[in-house]
C-alpha positions as CSV (number, residue, x, y, z in Angstrom):
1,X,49.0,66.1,-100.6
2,X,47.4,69.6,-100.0
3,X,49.5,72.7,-99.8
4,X,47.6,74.0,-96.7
5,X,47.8,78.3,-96.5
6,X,48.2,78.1,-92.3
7,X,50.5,78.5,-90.1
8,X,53.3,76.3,-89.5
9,X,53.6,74.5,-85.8
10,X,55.9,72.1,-84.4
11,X,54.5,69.8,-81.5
12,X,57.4,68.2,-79.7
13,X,56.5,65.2,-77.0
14,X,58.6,63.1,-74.4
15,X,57.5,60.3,-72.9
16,X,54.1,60.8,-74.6
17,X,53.4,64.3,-73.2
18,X,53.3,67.3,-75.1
19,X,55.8,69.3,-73.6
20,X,56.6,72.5,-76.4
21,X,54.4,74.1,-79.6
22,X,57.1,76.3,-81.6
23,X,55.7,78.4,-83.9
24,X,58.1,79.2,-86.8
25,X,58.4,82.7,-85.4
26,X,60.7,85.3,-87.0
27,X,62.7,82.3,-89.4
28,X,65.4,82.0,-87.3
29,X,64.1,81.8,-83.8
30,X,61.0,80.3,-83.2
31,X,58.3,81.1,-79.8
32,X,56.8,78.6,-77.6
33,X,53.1,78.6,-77.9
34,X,52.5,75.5,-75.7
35,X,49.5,76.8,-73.6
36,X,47.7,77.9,-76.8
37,X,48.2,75.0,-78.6
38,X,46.7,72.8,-75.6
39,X,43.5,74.6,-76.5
40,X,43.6,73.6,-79.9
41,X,40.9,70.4,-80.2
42,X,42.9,68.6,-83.0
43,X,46.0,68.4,-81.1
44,X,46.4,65.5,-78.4
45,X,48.3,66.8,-75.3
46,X,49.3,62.8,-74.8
47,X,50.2,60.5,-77.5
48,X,51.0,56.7,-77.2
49,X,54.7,57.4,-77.9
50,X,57.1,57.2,-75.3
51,X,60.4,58.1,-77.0
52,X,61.0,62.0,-78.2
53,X,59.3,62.8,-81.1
54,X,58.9,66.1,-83.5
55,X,55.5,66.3,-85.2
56,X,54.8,68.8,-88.4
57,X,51.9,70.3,-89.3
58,X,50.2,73.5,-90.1
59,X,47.1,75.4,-88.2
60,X,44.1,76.3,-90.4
61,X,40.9,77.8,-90.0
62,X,38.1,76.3,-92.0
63,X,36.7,79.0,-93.9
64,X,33.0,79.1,-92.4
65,X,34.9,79.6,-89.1
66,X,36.5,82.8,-90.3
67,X,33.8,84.2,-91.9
68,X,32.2,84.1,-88.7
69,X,35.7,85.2,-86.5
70,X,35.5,88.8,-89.1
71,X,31.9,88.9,-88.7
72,X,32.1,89.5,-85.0
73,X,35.1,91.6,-85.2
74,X,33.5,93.9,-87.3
75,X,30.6,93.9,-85.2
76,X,32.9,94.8,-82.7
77,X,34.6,97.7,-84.4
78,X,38.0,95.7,-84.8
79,X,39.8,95.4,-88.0
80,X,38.7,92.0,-89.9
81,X,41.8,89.7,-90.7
82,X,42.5,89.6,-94.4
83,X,42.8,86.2,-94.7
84,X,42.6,82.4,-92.9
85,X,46.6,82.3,-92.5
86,X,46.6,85.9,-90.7
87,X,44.1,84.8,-88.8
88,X,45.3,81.2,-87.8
89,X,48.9,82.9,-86.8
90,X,47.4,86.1,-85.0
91,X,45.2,83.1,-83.0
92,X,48.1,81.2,-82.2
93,X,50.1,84.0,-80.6
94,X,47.4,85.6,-78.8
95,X,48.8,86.0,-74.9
96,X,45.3,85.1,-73.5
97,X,44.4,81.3,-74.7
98,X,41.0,81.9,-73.7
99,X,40.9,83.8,-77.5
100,X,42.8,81.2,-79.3
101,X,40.3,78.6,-77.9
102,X,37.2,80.1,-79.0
103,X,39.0,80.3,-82.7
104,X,38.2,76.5,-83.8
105,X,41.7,76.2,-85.3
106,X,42.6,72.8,-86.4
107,X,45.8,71.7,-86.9
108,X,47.3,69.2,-89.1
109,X,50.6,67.5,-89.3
110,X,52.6,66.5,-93.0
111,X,55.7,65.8,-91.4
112,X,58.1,64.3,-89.0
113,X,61.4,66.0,-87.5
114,X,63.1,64.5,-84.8
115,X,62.3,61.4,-84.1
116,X,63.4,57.1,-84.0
117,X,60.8,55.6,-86.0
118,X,61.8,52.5,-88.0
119,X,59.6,53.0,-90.8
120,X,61.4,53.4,-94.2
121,X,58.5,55.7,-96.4
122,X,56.9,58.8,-95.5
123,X,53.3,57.5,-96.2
124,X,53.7,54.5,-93.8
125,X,55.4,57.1,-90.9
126,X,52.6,59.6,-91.4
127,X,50.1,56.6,-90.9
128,X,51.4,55.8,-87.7
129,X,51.3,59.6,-86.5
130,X,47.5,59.7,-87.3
131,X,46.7,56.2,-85.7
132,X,48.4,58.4,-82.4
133,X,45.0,60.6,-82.7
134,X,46.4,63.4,-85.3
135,X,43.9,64.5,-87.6
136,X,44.3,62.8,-91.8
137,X,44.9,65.8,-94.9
138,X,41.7,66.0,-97.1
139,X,43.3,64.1,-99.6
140,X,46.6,62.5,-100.0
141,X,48.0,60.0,-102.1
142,X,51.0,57.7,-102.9
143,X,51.6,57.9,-106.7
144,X,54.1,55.7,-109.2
145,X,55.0,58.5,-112.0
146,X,54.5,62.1,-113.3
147,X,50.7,61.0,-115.2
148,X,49.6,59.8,-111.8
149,X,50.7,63.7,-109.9
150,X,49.6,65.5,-112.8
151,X,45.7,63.6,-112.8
152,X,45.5,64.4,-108.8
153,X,46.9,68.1,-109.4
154,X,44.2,68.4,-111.8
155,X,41.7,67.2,-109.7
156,X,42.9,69.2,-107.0
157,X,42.5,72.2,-108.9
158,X,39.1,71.7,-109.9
159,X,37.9,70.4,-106.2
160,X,40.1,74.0,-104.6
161,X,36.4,75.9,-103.7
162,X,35.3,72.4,-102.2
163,X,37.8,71.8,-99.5
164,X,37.1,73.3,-96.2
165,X,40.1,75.0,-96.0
166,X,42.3,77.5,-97.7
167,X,44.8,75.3,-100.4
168,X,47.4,77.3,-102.4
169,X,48.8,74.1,-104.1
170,X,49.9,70.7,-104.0
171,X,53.1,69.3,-102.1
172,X,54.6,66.5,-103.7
173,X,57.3,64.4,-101.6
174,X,59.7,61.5,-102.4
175,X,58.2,59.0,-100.3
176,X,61.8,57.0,-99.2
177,X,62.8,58.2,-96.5
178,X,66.8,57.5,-97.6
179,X,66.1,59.1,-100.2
180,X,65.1,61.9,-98.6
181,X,68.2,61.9,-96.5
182,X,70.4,61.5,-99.0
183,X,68.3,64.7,-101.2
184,X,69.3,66.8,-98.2
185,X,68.6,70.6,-97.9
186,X,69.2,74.0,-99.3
187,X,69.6,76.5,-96.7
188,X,66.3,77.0,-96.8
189,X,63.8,74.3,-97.9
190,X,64.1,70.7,-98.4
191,X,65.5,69.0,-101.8
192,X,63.1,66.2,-101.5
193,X,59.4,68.0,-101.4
194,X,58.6,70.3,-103.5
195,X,55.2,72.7,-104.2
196,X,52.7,72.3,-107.7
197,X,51.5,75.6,-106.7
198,X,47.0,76.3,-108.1
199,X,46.9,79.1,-110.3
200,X,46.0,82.4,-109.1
201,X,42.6,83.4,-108.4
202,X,41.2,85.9,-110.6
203,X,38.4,88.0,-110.0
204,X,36.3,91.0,-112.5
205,X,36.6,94.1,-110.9
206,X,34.6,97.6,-112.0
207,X,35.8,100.8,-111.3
208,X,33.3,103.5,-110.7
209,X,34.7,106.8,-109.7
């Protein structure tokens, strides 16, 4: 699926009620952005799922949307954002969610953390968590060998400037979720997922003094 450039969120929810938005804050202890993330459109503030569950995802801004959010900043003599992920974490952490509401951000989820769910692959687990009202990844797909990633990754490459959002890449994921378990973790990332980063964008510059 697409590497989304965002900012991470975790949406936890008990007894169907979003009750905490966690931001991964400074990698080691995350902040609570709960009344911000209410404002956010994509984001249900009741699910029909009663027992305690984690949901993944990242915030983006599509890119008309911060074209237009640096637009009016410069018109009013602030500093533009330099890009959508600075601009999709400075939203989130704003401390007047009157501004974060008026930033469009959408947010989607790739992942489950704490939960009881039966089902036994990712791609059937992440299909229940949209039919709860989340919004689907642009693209996404299930596939049986290394041909069938690199084709997509390909694709996916050539498709980058056609995608409302900012990509940096491709995640690819073992899709069992034993497998995962048994893959475990580094300290830091997971053993089981794993980014096809795009190549860099280049661009011509001249320099004239």
């Amino acid at each position: 699926e697409p590497k989304l450039d965002g900012a991470s969120l975790n949406l936890i929810y008990d007894n169907g009620v979003l009750i905490k938005a966690i931001t991964r804050g400074d990698g080691k202890v995350g902040e609570n952005v709960l009344e911000n993330a209410k404002t956010i459109k994509s984001i249900p503030l009741e699910i029909d799922c009663l027992e305690k569950i984690e949901i993944r995802g990242e915030v983006v801004i599509f890119k008309d949307e911060f074209d237009k959010i640096n637009e009016q900043r410069l018109k009013d003599g602030e500093a533009v954002f330099a890009n959508p992920r600075n601009a999709a974490a400075g939203s989130l952490r704003q401390l007047d969610s009157s501004i974060t509401a008026k930033r469009n951000l959408v947010f989607l989820p790739y992942g489950v953390g704490v939960d009881t769910l039966a089902h036994k692959l990712l791609h059937k687990k992440m299909d229940f968590i949209y039919d709860l009202g989340f919004r689907k990844p642009p693209a996404r797909a299930v596939c049986k060998d290394f041909d069938e990633i690199e084709s997509i990754y390909k694709q996916m490459v050539h498709d980058r400037d056609s995608y409302s959002m900012m990509l940096d890449g491709m995640v690819i994921k073992v899709d069992e979720i034993a497998s995962q378990i048994d893959m475990g973790y580094t300290v830091k990332v997971p053993r089981f997922s794993v980014a096809y980063r795009f190549p860099a964008v280049e661009k011509i510059t001249t320099v004239k003094e």
